[in-house]
BADO-941290 format. One record per residue (C-alpha): x, y, z. Coordinates in steps of 0.5 Angstrom, whole numbers, plus 2048, in hexadecimal, padded with zeros to 3 digits. Layout:
# BADO-941290
XYZ/...
This chain:
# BADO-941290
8227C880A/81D7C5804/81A7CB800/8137C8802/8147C9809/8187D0808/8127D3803/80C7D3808/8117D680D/8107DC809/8097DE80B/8097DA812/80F7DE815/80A7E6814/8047E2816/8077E081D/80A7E681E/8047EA81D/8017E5823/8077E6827/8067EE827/7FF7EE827/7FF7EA82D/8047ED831/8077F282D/8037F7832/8067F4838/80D7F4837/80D7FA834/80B7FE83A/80F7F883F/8167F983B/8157FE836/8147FF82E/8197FB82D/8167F4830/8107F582B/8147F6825/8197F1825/8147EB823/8117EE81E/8177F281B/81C7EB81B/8177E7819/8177EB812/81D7EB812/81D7E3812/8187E380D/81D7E7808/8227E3809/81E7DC809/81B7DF802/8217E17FF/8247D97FF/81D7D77FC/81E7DD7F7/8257DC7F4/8237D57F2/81C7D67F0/81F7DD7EA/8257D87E8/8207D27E6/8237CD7EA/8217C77EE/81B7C67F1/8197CB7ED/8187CA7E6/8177D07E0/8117CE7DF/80D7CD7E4/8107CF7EB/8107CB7F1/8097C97F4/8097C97FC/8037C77FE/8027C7807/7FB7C4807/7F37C2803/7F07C9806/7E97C7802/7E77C0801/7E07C27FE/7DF7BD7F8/7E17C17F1/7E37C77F5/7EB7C47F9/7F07C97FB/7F67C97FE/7F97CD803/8007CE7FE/8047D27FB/8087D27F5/80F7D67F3/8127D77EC/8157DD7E9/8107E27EA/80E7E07F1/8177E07F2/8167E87EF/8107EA7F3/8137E67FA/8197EA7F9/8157F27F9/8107F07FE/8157ED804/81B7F3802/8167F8802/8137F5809/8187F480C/81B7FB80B/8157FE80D/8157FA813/81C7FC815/81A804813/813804817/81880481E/81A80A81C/81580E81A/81080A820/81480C824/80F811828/80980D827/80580982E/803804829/80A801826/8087FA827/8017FB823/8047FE81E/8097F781C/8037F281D/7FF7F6818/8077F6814/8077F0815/8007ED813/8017F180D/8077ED80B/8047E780C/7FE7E9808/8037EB802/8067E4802/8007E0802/7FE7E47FC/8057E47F8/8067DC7FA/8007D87FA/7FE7D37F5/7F77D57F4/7F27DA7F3/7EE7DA7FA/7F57DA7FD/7F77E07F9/7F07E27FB/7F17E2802/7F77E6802/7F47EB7FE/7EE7EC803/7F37EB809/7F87F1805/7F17F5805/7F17F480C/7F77F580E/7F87FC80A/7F17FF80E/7F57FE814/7FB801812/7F880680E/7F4807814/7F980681A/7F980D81C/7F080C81D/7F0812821/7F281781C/7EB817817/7EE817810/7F1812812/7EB80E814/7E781080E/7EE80E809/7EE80780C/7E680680A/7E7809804/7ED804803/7E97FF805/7E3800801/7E58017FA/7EA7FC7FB/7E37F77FC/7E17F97F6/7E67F77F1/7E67F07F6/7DF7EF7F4/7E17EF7EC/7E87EA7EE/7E37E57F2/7DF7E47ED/7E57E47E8/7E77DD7EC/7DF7DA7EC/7E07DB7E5/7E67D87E6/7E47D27E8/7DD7D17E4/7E27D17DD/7E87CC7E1/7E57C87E7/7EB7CA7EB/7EF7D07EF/7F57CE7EE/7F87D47EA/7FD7D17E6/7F97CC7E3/7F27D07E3/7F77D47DF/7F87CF7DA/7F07CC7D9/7EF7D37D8/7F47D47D2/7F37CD7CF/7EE7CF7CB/7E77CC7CA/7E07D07CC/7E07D37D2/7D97D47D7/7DC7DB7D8/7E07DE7D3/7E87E17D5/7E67E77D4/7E17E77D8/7E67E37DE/7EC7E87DC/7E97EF7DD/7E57EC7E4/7EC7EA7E7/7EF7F17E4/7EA7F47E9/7ED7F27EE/7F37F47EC/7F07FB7EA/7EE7FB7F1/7F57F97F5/7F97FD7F0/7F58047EF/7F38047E8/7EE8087E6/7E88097E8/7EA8067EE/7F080A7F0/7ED80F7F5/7EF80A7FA/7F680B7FB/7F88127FC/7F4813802/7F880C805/7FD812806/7FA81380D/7FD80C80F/80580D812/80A80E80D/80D80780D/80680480C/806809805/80D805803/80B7FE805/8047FE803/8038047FD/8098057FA/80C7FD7FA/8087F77FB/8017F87FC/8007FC7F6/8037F77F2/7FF7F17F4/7FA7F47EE/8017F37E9/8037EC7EB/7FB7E97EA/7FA7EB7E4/8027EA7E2/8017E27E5/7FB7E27E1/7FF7E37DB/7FC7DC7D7/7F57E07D8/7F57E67D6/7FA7E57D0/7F47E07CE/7EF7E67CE/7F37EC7CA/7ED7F07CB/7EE7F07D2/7F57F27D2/7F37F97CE/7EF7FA7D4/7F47F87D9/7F97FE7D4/7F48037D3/7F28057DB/7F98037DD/7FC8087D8/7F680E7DA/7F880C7E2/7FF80E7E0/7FC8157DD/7F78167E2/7FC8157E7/8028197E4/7FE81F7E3/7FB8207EA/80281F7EE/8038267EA/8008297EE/7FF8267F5/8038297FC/804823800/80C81F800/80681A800/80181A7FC/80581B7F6/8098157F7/8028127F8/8008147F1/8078137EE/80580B7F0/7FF80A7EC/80280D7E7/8088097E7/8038037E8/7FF8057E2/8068047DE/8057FD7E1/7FF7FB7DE/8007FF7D8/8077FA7D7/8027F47DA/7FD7F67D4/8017F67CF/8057F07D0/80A7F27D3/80A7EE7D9/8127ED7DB/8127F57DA/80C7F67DF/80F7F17E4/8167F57E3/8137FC7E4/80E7F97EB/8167F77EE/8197FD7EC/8138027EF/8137FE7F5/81A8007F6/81B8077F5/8148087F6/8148057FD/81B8097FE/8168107FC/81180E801/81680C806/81A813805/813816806/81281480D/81981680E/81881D80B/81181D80F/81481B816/81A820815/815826814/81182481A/80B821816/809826810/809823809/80782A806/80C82A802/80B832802/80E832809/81382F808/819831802/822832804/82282A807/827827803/82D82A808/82982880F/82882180C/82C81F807/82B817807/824819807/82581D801/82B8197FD/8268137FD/8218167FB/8258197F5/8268137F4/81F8117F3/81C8177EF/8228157EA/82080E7EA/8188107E9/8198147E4/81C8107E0/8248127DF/82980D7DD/82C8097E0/8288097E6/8228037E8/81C8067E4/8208087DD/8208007DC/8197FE7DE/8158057DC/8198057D5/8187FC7D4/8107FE7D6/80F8047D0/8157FF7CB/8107FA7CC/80A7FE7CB/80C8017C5/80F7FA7C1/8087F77C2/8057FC7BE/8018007C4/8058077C2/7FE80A7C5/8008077CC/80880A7CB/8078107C9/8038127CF/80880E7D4/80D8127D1/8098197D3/8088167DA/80F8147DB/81181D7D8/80C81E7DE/80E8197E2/81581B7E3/8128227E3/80D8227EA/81381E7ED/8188247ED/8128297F0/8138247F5/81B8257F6/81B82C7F5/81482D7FA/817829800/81F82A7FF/8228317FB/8208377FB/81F83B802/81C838807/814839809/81583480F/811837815/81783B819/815838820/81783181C/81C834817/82283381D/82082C81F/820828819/825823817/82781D814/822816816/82481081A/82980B818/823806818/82080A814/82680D80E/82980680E/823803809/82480A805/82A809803/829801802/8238027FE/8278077FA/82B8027F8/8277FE7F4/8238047F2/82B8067EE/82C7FE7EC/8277FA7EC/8257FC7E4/82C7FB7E1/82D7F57E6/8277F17E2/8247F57DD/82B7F57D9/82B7F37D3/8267F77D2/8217F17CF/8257EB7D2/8277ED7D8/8267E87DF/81E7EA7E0/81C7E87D9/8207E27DA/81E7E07E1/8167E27DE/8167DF7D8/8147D87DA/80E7DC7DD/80C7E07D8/80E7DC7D2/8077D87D0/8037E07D0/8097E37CC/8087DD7C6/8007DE7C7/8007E57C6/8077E57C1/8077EC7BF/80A7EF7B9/8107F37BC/8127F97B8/8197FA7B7/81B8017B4/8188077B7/81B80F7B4/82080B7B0/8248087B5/8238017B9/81C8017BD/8208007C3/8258067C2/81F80C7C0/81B8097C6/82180A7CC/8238107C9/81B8137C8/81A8107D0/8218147D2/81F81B7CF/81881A7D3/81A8197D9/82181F7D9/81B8247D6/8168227DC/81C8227E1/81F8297DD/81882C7DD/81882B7E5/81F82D7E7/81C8337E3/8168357E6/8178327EE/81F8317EF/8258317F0/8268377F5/82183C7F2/81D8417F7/81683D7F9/8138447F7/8168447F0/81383D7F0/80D83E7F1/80C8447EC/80F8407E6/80983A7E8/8038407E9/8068437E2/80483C7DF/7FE83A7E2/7FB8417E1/7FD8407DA/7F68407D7/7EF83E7D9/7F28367D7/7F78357DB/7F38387E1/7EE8337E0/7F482E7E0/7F88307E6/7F08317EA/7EF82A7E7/7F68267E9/7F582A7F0/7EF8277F1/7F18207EF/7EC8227E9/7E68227EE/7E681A7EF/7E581A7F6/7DF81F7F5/7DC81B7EF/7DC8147F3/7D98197F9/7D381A7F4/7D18147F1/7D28107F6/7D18137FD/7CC8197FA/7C98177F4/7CA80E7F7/7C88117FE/7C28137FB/7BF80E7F7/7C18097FD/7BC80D801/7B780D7FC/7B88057FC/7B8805803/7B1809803/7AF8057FE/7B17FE802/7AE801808/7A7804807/7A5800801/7A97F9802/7A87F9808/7A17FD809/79F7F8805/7A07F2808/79E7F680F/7987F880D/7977F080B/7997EE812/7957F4816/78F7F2812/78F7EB814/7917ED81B/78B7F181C/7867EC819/7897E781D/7877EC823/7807EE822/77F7E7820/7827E4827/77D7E882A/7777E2828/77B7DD82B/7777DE832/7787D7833/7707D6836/76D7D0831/7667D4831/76B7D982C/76D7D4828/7667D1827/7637D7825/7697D9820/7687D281D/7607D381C/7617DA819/7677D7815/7637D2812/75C7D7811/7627DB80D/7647D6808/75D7D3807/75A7DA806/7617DB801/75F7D57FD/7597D67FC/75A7DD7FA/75F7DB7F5/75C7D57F2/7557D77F3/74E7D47F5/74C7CD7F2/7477CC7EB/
């Protein structure tokens, strides 16, 4: 089958699978069981991994019908033939696209088979995977298609499909409020990425991403400058991705099941934000300001995010802070040109991040529903798939050799330092120390120590499902592999050789100074060994304070001991408890203080606005009234209303003009 038929399969499969199982997934599932509900939805997933794995292979290997240099276009349909305005319903495949189709369907396709398992009990089973399966569809149409109101009708469609899974279980309240939240915040970075794709259009005439990209960095005057075109599509990006100030969103989207958080805010929604501007390369190459821009608020997300996870007792919420940090990491690698880089952590991070998520869940479901990591403690012998592949994890997040996140996250702050931005190193390898620390609270709070389950749950717990330990250890594969398989020689490895067509044009624009010896010895050797001691000390200091086996009393008192330390380390401690009072100051600009300035306008619409334009209208209808009364229909009336008016203006002339001489 020609790759021009295969490729449009890849968003068609989900979308017909979401119809199916919206239509009569309910019907089946109370005829025949769970099992009829999910066989459409979950092997129709499967079919679109496989499909997007015989499209991969060629499109990474630059072979035909994909050129290096500019992928394969499929175009389906004219969608909007208006004029200048002509957009196809089409797609394009290249190195990047094969990257990002690799994360999303492995992810997807994983969640899908997990979610058998940890929904087991849920009555709304068949609602759960149109919802899934409308998110893949959404995800797919925004990674493959060929313009910008394509991307963006994904984008939208990925926000819907979010509120709905975050807000799946609608019955709880904080649920329901998550997925407004969600869907609200997400809206205000969409504004800035819509009128990011209108600038687009008024500086080239058309939609088409590649060449819209290539008009804008022809060079020649522009009706809109780039910086200005960069920064609107990074708002978009900042939104999806939750960059700061934008990052109040997504924790909170831990109220949805856990797979949602995996599929969703752990491995592909949150890196659509990465893959726009990372597709946008030529563009913000064109306008270096910007890209400082894109470092800067990456690198204080990274931070921001790291510090909170200190302190946060939620298995869930400090995975949710663990993400936005590691996507700060991302767009910090992005600002600084180092875009290959940025692509390599997206995919490692969807690997042993969706592998956290998922280890979560199974964590979650073996305690009966608790995520306080304080009520938990001693698991490591009840569910040791559980606790091998989340080892696993914390290894490779952290940042330790040789496992996925080594590779990238050390390629992200090489890159950073070579290029001349010290400033956004230094603090990448502060976050990787706290990093690899806040991790290990995480292991040693959930599996070692005494055990803090609650007694009348203590006995019943055990290992998860099949369905659901499978995904683990198949995602701890590559969260083990993946690094040294494509990143390997670190510099040369596959990923830089099946992106560098993609990145090449933007890495000549910008052509960086790179330096070359750092302490004394080869900038590459001072790096690897500067990262590598971060992440030991930070994983030290963990094992030190919350593992492996000490009393959780003991604990407690070596972290009381350092927060009460002085009157700055409580008021870090109380900040980072409080996610740094974020959530509360958005309550008062824009709830309080927005709320009450709203009202004033509201009043000031009602009572003057409309007073006035009322009073207006009342005036004329009352004089119409009284005058309504003189229209007796009776001609003797009108006769005398004549004579007297003309007396009147006989009399008015000659008062004003006066008598003759």
């Amino acid at each position: 089958m020609p790759y021009e038929t295969l490729i449009p399969l890849i968003p068609l499969l989900p979308i017909l699978g979401f119809g199916f199982t919206a239509l009569f997934g309910r019907r089946l599932q109370l005829r025949y069981g769970r099992w009829a509900a999910e066989i459409v939805p979950v092997g129709l997933i499967i079919a679109v991994w496989v499909i997007a794995m015989i499209v991969v292979v060629p499109a990474l290997q630059h072979v035909e019908p994909f050129p290096a240099e500019k992928g394969l276009d499929v175009k389906v349909w004219t969608w909007i033939p208006a004029g200048r305005l002509q957009v196809d319903m089409g797609f394009h495949v290249d190195a990047l696209t094969a990257c990002l189709l690799i994360v999303v369907t492995t992810i997807g396709m994983l969640v899908h088979i997990y979610s058998i398992g940890y929904m087991a009990h849920d009555r709304a089973t068949w609602r759960f995977f149109a919802y899934l399966n409308l998110f893949m569809f959404s995800m797919l149409v925004l990674v493959l298609a060929n313009n910008w109101l394509l991307v963006f009708a994904g984008w939208e469609l990925v926000g819907l499909s979010s509120y709905l899974l975050i807000g799946f279980w609608y019955h709880k309240r904080s649920a329901a409020l998550a997925a407004k939240k969600a869907f609200i915040v997400n809206r205000v970075g969409d504004v800035g990425f819509a009128l990011g794709i209108m600038a687009i259009f008024v500086n080239t005439g058309t939609l088409n991403i590649q060449d819209s990209l290539g008009k804008l960095t022809a060079g020649g005057a522009m009706t809109i400058p780039l910086i200005v075109v960069a920064l609107l599509v990074f708002c978009g990006a900042m939104g999806k991705s939750a960059q700061f100030p934008l990052h109040v969103w997504l924790p909170d989207a831990m109220e949805g099941p856990t797979p949602v958080s995996a599929l969703i805010h752990a491995a592909t929604m949150v890196n659509a934000g990465v893959y726009l501007v990372a597709r946008a390369n030529p563009l913000f190459a064109s306008a270096p300001q910007a890209m400082v821009v894109v470092a800067g608020i990456g690198i204080f997300t990274a931070i921001l995010a790291a510090s909170i996870a200190f302190t946060q007792t939620d298995i869930k919420r400090v995975l949710a802070f663990s993400t936005l940090s590691q996507l700060g990491y991302m767009f910090a690698a992005l600002g600084v040109g180092a875009f290959t880089a940025a692509i390599f952590h997206l995919m490692s991070h969807g690997f042993f991040k969706g592998l956290l998520f998922l280890d979560s869940g199974s964590v979650i479901h073996s305690v009966h529903d608790e995520q306080d990591m304080n009520r938990m403690g001693g698991l490591w012998r009840k569910i040791p798939i559980t606790h091998a592949t989340m080892l696993i994890g914390t290894i490779a997040i952290a940042g330790i050799p040789p496992l996925a996140g080594f590779f990238s996250k050390d390629e992200i702050l090489g890159e950073a330092f070579k290029n001349g931005f010290v400033w956004v190193w230094a603090i990448g390898v502060l976050v990787a120390v706290m990093t690899a620390f806040y991790m290990w609270r995480l292991m040693g709070k959930t599996f070692y120590g005494e055990s803090h389950v609650d007694p009348s749950v203590a006995p019943k717990v055990h290992e998860s499902a099949w369905q659901m330990t499978l995904p683990l250890v198949l995602l701890a594969i590559p969260s083990i592999g993946f690094g040294a398989a494509v990143g390997w020689p670190l510099g040369n490895g596959l990923l830089v050789q099946w992106l560098e067509p993609v990145f090449r044009g933007a890495e000549e624009k910008l052509a960086f100074v790179k330096a070359e010896t750092f302490l004394g010895m080869p900038v590459d050797t001072a790096l690897i060994a500067i990262s590598v001691i971060a992440a030991l000390a930070g994983l030290v200091t963990g094992i030190v304070l919350f593992g492996f086996f000490s009393l959780r009393n003991v604990q407690q008192k070596r972290v009381d001991a350092i927060a009460n330390t002085n009157s700055v380390t409580r008021f870090i401690y109380r900040g980072s408890l409080n996610k740094w009072w974020f959530d509360e100051l958005n309550d008062l600009l824009f709830i309080r203080i927005g709320g009450r300035v709203a009202a004033s306008l509201w009043w000031f619409d009602r009572t003057i606005v409309d007073g006035t334009v009322n009073g207006v209208g009342t005036v004329v209808k009352d004089a119409g009234t009284g005058l309504r009364q003189i229209q007796t229909g009776r001609v003797q009336n009108y006769a005398l209303g004549i004579a007297i008016g003309l007396i009147v203006m006989a009399g008015s002339f000659l008062l004003i003009v006066g008598q003759p001489r």
